[in-house]
mmCIF file of the N, C-alpha and C atoms, coordinates in Angstrom:
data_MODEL
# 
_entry.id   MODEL 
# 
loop_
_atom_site.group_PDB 
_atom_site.id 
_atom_site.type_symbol 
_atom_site.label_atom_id 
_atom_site.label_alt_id 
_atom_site.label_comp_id 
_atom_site.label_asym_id 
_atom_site.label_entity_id 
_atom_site.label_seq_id 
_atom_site.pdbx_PDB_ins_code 
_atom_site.Cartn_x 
_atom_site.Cartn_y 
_atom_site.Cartn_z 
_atom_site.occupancy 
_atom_site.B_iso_or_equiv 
_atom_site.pdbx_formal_charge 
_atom_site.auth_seq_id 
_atom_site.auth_comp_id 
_atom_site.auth_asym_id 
_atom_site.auth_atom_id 
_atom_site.pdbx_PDB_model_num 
ATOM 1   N N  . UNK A 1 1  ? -246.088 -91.231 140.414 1.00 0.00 ? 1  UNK A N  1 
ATOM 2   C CA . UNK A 1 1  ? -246.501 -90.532 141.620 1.00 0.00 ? 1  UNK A CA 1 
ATOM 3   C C  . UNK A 1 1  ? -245.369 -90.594 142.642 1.00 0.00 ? 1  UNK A C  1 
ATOM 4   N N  . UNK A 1 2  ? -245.158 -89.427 143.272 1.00 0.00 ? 2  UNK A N  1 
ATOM 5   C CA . UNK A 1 2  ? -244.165 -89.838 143.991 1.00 0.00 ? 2  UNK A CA 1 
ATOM 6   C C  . UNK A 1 2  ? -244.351 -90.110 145.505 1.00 0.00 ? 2  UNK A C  1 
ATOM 7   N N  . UNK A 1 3  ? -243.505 -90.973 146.179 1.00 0.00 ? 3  UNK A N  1 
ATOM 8   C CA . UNK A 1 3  ? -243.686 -91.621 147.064 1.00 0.00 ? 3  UNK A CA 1 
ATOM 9   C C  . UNK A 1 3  ? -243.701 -90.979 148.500 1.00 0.00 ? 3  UNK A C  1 
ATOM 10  N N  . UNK A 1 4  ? -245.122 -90.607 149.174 1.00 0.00 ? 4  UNK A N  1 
ATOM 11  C CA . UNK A 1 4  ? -245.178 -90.370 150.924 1.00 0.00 ? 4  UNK A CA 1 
ATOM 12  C C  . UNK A 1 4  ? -243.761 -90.312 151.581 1.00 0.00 ? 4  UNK A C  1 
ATOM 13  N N  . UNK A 1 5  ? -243.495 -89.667 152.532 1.00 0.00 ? 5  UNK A N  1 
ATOM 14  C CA . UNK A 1 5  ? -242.761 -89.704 153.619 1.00 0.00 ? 5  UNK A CA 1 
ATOM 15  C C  . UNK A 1 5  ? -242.830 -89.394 154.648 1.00 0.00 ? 5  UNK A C  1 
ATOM 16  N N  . UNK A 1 6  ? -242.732 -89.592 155.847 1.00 0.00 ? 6  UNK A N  1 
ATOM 17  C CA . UNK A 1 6  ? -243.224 -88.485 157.048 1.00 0.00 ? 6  UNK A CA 1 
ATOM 18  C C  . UNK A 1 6  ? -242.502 -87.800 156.788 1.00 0.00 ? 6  UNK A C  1 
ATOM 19  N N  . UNK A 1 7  ? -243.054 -86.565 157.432 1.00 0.00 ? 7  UNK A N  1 
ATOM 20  C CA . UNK A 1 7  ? -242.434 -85.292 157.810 1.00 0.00 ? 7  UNK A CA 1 
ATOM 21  C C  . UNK A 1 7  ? -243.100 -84.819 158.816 1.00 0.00 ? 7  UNK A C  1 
ATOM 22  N N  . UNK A 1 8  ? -242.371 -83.776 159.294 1.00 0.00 ? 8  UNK A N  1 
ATOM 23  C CA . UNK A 1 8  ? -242.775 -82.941 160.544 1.00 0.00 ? 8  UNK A CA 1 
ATOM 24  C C  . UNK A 1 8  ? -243.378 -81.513 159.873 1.00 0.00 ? 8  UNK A C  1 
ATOM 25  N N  . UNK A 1 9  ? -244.299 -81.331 160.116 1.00 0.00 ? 9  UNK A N  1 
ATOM 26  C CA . UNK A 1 9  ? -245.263 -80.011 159.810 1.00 0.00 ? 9  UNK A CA 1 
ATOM 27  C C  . UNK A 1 9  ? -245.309 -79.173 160.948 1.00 0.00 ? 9  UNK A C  1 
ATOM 28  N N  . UNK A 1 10 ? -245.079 -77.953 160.692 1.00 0.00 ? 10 UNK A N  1 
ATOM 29  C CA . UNK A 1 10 ? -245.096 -76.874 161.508 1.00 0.00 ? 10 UNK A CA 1 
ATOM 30  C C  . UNK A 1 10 ? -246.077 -76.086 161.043 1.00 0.00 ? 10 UNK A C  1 
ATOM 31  N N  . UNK A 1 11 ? -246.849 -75.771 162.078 1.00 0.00 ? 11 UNK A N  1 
ATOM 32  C CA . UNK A 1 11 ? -248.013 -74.613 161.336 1.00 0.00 ? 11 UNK A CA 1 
ATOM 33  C C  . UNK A 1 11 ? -248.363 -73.630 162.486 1.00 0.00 ? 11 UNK A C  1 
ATOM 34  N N  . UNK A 1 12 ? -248.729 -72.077 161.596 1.00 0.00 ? 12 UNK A N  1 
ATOM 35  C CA . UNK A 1 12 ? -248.736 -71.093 162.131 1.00 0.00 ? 12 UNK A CA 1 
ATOM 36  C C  . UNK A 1 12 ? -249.769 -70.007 161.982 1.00 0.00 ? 12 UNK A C  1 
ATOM 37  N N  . UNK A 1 13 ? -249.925 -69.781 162.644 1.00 0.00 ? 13 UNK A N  1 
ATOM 38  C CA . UNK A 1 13 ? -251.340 -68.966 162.991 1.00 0.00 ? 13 UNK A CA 1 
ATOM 39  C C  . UNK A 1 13 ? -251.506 -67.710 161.973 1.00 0.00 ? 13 UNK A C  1 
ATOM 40  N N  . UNK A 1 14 ? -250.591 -67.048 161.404 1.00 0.00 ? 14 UNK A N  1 
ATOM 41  C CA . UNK A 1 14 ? -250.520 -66.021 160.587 1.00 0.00 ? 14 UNK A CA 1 
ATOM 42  C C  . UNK A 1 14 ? -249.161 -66.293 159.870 1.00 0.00 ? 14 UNK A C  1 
ATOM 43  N N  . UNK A 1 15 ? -249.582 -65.160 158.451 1.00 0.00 ? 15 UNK A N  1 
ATOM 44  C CA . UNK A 1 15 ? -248.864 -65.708 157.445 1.00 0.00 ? 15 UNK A CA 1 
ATOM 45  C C  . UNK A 1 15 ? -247.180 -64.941 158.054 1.00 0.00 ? 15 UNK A C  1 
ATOM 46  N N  . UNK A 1 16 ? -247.431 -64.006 158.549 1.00 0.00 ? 16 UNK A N  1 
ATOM 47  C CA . UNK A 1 16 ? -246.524 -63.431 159.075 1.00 0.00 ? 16 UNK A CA 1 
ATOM 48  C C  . UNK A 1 16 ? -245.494 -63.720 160.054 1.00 0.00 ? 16 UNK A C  1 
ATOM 49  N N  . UNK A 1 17 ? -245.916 -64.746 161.306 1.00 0.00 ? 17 UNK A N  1 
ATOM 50  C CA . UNK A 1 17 ? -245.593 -65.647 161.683 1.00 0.00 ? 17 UNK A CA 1 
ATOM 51  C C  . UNK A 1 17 ? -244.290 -66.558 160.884 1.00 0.00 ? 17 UNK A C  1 
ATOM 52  N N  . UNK A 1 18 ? -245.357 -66.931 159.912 1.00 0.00 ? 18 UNK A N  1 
ATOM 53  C CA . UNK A 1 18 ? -244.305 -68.213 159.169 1.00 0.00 ? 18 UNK A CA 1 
ATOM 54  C C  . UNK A 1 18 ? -243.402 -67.527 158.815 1.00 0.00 ? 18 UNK A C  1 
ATOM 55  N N  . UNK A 1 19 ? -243.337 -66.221 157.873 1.00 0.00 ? 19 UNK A N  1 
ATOM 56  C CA . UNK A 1 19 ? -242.317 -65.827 157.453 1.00 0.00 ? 19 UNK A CA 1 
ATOM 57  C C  . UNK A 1 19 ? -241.288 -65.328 158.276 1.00 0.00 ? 19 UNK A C  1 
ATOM 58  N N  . UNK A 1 20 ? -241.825 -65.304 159.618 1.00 0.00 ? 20 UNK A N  1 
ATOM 59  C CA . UNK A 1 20 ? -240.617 -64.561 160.376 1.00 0.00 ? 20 UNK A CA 1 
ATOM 60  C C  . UNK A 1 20 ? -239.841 -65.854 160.899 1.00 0.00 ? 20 UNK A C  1 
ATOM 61  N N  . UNK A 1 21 ? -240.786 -67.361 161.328 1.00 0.00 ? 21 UNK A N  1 
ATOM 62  C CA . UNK A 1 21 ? -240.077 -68.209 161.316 1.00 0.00 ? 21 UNK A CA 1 
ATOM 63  C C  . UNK A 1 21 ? -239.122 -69.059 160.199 1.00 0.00 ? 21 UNK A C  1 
ATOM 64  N N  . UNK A 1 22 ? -239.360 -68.990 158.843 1.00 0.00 ? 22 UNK A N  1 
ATOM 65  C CA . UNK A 1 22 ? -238.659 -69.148 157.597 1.00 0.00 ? 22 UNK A CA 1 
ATOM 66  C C  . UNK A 1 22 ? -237.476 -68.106 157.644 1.00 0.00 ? 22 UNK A C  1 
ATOM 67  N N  . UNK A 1 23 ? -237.647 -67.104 157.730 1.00 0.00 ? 23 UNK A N  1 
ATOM 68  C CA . UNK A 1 23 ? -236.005 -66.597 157.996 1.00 0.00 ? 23 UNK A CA 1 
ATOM 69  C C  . UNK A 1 23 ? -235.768 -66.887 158.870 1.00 0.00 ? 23 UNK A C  1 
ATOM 70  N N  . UNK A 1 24 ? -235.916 -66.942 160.437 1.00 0.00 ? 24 UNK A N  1 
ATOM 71  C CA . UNK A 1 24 ? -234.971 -67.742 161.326 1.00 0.00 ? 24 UNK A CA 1 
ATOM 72  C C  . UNK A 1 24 ? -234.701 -68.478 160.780 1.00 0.00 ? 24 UNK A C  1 
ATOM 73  N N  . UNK A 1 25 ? -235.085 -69.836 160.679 1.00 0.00 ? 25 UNK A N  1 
ATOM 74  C CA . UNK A 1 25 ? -234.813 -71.210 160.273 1.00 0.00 ? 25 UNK A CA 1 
ATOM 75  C C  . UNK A 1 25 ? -233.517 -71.522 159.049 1.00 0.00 ? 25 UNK A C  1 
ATOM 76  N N  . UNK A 1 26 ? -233.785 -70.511 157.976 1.00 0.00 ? 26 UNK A N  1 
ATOM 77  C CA . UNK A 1 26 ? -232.541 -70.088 157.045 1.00 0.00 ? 26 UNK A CA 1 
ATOM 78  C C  . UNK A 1 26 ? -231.635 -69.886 157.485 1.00 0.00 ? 26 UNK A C  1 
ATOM 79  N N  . UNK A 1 27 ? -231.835 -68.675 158.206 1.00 0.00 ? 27 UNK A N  1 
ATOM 80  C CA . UNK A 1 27 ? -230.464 -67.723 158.660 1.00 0.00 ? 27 UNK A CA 1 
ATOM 81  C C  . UNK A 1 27 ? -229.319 -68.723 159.753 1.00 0.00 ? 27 UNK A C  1 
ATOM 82  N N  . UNK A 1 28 ? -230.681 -69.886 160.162 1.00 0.00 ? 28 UNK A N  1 
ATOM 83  C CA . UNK A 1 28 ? -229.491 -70.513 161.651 1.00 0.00 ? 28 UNK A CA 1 
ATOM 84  C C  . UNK A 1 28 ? -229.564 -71.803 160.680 1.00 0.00 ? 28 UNK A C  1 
ATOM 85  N N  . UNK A 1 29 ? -229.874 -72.376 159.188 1.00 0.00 ? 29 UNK A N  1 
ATOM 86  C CA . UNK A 1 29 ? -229.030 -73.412 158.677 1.00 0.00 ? 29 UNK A CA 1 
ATOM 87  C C  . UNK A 1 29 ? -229.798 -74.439 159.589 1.00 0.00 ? 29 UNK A C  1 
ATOM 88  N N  . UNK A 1 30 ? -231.377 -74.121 159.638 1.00 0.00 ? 30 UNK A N  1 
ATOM 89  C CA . UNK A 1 30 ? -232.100 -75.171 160.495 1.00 0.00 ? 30 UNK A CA 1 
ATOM 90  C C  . UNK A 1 30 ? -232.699 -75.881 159.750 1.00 0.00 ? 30 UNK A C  1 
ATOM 91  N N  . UNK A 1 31 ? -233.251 -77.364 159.969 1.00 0.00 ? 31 UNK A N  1 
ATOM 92  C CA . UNK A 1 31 ? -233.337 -78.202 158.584 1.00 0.00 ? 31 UNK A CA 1 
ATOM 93  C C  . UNK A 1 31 ? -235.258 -77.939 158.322 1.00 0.00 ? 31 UNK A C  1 
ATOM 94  N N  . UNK A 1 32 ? -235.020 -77.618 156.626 1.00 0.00 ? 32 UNK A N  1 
ATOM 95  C CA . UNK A 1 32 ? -236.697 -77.910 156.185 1.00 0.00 ? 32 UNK A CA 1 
ATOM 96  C C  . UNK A 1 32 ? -236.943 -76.322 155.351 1.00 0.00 ? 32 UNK A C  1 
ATOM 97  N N  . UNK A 1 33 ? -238.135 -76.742 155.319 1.00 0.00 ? 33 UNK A N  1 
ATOM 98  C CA . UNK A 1 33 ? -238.550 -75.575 153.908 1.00 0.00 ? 33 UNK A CA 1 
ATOM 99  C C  . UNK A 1 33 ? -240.056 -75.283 154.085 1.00 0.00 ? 33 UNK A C  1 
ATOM 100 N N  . UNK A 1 34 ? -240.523 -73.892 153.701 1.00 0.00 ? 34 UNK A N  1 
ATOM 101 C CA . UNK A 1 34 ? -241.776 -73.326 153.996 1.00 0.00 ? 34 UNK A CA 1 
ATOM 102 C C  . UNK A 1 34 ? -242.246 -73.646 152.411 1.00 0.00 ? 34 UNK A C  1 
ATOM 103 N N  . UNK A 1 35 ? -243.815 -74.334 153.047 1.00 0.00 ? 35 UNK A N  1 
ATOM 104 C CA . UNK A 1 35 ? -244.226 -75.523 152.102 1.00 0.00 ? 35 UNK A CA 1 
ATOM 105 C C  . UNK A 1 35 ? -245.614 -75.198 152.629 1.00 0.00 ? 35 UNK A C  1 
ATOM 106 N N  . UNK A 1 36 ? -247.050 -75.159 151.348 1.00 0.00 ? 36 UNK A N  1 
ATOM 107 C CA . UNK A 1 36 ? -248.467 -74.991 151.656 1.00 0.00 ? 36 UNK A CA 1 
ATOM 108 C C  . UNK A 1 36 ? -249.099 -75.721 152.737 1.00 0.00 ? 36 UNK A C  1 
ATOM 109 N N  . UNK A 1 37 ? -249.564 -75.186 153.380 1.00 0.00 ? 37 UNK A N  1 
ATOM 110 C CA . UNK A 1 37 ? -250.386 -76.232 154.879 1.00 0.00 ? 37 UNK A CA 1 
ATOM 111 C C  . UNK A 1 37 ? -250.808 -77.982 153.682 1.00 0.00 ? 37 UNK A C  1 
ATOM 112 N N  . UNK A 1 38 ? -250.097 -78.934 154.382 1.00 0.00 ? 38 UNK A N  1 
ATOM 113 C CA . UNK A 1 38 ? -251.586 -79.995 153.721 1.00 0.00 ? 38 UNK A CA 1 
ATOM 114 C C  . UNK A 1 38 ? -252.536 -79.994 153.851 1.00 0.00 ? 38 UNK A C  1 
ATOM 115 N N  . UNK A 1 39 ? -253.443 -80.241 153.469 1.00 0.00 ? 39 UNK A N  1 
ATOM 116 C CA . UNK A 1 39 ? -254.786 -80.745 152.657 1.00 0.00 ? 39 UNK A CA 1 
ATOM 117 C C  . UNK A 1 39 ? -255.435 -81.197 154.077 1.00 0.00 ? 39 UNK A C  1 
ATOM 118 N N  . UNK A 1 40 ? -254.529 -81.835 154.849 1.00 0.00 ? 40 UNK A N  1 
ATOM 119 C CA . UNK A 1 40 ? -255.085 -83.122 156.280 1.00 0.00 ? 40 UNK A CA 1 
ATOM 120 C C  . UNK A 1 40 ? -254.794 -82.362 156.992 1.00 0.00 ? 40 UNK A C  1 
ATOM 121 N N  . UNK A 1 41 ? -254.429 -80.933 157.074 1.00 0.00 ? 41 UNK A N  1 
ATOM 122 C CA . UNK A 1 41 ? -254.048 -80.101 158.488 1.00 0.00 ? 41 UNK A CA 1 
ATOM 123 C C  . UNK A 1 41 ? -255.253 -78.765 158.169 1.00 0.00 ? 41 UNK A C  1 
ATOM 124 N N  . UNK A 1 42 ? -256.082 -78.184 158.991 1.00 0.00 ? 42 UNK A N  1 
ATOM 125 C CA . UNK A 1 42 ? -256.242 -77.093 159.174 1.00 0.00 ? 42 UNK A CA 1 
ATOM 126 C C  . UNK A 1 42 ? -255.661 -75.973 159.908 1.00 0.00 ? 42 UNK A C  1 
ATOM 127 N N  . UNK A 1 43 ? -255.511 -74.960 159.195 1.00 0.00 ? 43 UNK A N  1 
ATOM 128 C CA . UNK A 1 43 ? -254.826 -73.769 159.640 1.00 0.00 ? 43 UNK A CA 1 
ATOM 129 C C  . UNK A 1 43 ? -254.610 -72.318 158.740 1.00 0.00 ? 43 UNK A C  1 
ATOM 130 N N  . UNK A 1 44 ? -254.558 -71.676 159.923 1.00 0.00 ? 44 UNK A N  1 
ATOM 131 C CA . UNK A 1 44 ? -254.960 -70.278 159.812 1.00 0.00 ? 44 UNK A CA 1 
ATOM 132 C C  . UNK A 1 44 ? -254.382 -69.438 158.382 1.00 0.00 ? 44 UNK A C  1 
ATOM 133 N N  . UNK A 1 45 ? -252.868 -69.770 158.371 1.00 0.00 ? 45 UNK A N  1 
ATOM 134 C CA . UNK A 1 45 ? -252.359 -68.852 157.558 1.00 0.00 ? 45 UNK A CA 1 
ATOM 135 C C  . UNK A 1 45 ? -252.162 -69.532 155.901 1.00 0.00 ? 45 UNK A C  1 
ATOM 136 N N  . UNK A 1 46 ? -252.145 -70.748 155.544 1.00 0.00 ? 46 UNK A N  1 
ATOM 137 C CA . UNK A 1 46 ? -251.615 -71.539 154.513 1.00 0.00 ? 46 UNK A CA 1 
ATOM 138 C C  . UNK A 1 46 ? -250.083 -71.703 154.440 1.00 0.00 ? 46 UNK A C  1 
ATOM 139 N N  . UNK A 1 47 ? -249.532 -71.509 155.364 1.00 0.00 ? 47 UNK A N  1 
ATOM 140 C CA . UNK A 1 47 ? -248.224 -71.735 154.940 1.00 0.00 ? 47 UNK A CA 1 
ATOM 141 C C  . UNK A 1 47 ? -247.628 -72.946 156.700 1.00 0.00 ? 47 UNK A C  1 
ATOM 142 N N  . UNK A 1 48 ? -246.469 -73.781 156.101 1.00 0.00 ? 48 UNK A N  1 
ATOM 143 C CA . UNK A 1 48 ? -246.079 -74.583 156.709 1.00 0.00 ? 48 UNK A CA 1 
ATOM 144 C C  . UNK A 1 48 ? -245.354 -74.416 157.016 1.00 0.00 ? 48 UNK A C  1 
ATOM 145 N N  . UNK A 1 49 ? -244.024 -75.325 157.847 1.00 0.00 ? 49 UNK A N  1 
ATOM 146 C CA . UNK A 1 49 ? -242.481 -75.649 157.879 1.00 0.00 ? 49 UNK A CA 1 
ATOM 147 C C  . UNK A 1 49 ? -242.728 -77.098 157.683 1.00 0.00 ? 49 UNK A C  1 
ATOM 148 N N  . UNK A 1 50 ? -241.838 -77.468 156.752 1.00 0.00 ? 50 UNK A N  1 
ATOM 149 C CA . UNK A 1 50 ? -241.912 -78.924 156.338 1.00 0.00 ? 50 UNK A CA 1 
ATOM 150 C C  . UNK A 1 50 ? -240.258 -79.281 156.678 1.00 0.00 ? 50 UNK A C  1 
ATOM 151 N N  . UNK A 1 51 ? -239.994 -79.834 158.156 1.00 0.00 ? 51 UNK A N  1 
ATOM 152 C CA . UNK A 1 51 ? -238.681 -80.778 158.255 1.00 0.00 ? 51 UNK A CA 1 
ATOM 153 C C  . UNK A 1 51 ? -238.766 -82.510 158.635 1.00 0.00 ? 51 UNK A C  1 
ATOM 154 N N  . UNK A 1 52 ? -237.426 -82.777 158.326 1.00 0.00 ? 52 UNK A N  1 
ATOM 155 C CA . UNK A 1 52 ? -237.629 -84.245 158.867 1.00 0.00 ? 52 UNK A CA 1 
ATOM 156 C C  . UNK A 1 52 ? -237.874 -85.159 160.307 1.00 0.00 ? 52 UNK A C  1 
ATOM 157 N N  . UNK A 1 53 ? -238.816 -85.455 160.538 1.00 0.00 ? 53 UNK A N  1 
ATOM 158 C CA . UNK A 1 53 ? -238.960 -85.766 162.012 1.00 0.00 ? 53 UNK A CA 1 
ATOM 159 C C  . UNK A 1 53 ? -238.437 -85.714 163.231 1.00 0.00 ? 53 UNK A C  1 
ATOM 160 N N  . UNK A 1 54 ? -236.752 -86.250 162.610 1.00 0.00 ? 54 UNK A N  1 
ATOM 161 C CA . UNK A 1 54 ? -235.906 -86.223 163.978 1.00 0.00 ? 54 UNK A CA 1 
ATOM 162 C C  . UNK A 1 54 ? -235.404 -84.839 164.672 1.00 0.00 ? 54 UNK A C  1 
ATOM 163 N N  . UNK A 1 55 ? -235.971 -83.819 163.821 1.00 0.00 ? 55 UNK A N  1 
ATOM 164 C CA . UNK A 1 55 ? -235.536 -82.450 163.956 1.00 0.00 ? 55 UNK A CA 1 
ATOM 165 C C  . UNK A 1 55 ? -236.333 -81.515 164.465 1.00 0.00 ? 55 UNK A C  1 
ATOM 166 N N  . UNK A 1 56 ? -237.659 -82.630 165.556 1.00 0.00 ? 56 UNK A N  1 
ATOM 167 C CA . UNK A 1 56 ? -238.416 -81.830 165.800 1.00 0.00 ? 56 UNK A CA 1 
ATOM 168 C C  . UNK A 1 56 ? -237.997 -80.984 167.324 1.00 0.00 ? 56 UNK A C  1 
ATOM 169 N N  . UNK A 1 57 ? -236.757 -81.781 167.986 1.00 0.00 ? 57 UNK A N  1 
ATOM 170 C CA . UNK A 1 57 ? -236.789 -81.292 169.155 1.00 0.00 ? 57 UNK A CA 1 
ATOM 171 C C  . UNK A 1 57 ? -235.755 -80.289 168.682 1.00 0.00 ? 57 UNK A C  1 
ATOM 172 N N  . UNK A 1 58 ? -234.776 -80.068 167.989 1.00 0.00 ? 58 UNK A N  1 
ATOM 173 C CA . UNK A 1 58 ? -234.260 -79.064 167.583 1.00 0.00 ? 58 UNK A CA 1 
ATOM 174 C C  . UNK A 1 58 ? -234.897 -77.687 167.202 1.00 0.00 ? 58 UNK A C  1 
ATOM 175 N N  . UNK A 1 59 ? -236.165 -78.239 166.273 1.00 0.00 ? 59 UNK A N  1 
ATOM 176 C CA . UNK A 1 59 ? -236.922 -76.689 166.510 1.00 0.00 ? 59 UNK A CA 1 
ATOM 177 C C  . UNK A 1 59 ? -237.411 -76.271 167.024 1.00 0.00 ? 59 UNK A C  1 
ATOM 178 N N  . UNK A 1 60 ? -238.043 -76.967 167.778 1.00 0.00 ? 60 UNK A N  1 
ATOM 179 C CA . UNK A 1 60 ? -238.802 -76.655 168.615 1.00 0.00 ? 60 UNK A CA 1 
ATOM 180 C C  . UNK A 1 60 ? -238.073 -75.871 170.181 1.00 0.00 ? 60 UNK A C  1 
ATOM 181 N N  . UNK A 1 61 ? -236.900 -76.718 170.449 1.00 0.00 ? 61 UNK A N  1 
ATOM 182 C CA . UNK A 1 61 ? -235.791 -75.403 171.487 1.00 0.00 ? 61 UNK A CA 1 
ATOM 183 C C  . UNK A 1 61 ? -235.545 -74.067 170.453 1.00 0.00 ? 61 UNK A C  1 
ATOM 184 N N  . UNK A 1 62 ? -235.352 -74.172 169.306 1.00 0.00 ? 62 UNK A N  1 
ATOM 185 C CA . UNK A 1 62 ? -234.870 -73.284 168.416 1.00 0.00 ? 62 UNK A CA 1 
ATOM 186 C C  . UNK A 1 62 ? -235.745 -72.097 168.193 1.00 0.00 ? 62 UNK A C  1 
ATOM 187 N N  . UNK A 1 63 ? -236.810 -72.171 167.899 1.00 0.00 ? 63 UNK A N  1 
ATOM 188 C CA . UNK A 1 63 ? -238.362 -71.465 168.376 1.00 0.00 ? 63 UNK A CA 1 
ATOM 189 C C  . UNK A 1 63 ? -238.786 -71.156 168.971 1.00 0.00 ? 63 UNK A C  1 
ATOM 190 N N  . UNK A 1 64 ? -238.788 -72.033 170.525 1.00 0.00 ? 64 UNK A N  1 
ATOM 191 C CA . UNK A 1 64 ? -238.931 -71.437 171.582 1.00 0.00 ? 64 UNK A CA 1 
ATOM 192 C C  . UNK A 1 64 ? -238.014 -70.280 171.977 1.00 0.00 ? 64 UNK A C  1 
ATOM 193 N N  . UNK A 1 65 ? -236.826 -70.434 172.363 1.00 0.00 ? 65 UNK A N  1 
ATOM 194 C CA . UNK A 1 65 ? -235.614 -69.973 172.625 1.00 0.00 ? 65 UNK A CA 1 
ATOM 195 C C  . UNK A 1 65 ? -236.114 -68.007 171.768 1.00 0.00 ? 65 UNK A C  1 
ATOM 196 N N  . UNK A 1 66 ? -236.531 -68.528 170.411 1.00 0.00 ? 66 UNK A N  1 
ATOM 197 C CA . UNK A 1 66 ? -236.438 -66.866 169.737 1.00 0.00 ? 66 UNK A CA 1 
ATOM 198 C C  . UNK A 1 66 ? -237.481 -66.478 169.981 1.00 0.00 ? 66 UNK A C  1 
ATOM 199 N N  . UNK A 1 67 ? -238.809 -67.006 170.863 1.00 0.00 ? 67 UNK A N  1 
ATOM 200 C CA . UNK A 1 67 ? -239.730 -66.699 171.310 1.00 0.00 ? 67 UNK A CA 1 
ATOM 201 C C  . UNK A 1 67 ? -240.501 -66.403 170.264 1.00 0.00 ? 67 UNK A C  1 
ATOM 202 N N  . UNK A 1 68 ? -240.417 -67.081 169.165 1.00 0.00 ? 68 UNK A N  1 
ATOM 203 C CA . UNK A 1 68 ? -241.575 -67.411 168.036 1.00 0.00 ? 68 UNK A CA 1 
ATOM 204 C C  . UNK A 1 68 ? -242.458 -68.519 167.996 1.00 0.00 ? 68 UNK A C  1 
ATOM 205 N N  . UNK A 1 69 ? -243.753 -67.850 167.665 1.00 0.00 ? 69 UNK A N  1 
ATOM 206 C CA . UNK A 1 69 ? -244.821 -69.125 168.473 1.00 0.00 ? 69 UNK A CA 1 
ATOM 207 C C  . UNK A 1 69 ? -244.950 -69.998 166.970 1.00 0.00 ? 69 UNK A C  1 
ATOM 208 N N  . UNK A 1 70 ? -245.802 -71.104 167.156 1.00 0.00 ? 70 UNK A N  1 
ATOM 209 C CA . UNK A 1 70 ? -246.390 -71.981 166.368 1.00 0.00 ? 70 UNK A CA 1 
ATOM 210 C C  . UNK A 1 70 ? -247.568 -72.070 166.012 1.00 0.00 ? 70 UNK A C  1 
ATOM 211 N N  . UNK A 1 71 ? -248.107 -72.482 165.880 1.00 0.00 ? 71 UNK A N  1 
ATOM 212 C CA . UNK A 1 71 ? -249.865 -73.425 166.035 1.00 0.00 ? 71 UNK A CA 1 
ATOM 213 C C  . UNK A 1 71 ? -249.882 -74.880 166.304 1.00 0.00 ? 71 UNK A C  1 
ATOM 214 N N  . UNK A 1 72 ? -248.664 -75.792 165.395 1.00 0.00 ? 72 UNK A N  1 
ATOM 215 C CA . UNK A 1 72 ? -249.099 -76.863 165.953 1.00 0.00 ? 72 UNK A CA 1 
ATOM 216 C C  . UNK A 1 72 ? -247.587 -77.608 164.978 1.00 0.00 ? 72 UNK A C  1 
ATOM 217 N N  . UNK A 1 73 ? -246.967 -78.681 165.573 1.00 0.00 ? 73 UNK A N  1 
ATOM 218 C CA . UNK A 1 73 ? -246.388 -79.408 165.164 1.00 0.00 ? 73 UNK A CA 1 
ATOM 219 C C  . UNK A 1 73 ? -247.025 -81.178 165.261 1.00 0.00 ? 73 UNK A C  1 
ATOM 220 N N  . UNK A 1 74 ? -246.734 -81.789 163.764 1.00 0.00 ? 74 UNK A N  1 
ATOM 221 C CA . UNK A 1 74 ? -247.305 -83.221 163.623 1.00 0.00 ? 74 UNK A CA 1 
ATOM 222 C C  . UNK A 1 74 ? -246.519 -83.874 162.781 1.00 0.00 ? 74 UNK A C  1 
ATOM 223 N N  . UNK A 1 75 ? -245.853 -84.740 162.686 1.00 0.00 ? 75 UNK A N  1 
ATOM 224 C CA . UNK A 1 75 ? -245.677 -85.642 161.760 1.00 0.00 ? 75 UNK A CA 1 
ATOM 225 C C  . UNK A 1 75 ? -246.490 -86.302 160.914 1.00 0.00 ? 75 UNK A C  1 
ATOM 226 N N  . UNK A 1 76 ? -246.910 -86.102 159.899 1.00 0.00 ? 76 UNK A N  1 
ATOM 227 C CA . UNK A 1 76 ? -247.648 -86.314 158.435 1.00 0.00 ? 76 UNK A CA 1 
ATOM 228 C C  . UNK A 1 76 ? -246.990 -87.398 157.506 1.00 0.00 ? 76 UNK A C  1 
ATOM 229 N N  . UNK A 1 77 ? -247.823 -88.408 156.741 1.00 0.00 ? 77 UNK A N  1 
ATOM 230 C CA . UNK A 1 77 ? -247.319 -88.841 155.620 1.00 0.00 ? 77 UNK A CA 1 
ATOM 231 C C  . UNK A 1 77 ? -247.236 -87.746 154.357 1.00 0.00 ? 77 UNK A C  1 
ATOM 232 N N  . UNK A 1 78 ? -245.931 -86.810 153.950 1.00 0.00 ? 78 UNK A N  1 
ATOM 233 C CA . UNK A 1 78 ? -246.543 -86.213 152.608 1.00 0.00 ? 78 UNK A CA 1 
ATOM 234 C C  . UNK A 1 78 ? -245.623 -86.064 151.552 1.00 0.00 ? 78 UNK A C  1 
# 
């Protein structure tokens, strides 16, 4: 089994959403990967941003800034 880690979960209200934030996030070489909502999060669209914790204030200026919204950012064991 492989072993928990935190991570930072990004979640978004529509699936459309995520995908427009997954290409930002590519295109600017921003850290993490669009990954199924967990199991312990509810939300709208099923799709995530899964980065490493310390990178939350980076996306979060990074997101704001392109004026792409969220639903909710958390750090998760997953």
């Amino acid at each position: 089994m492989r072993e928990k880690k935190p991570a930072l979960i990004v979640t978004f209200a529509t699936t459309a959403a995520a995908m427009e934030a997954e290409s930002f996030c590519l295109a600017r070489q921003l850290p993490g990967r669009i990954i199924p909502v967990p199991r312990e999060i509810t939300a709208g669209c099923g799709l995530a941003w899964k980065a490493p914790p310390e990178a939350e204030a980076q996306l979060t200026d990074a997101l704001r800034e392109a004026g792409l919204a969220w639903s909710a950012m958390q750090v998760l064991e997953v």
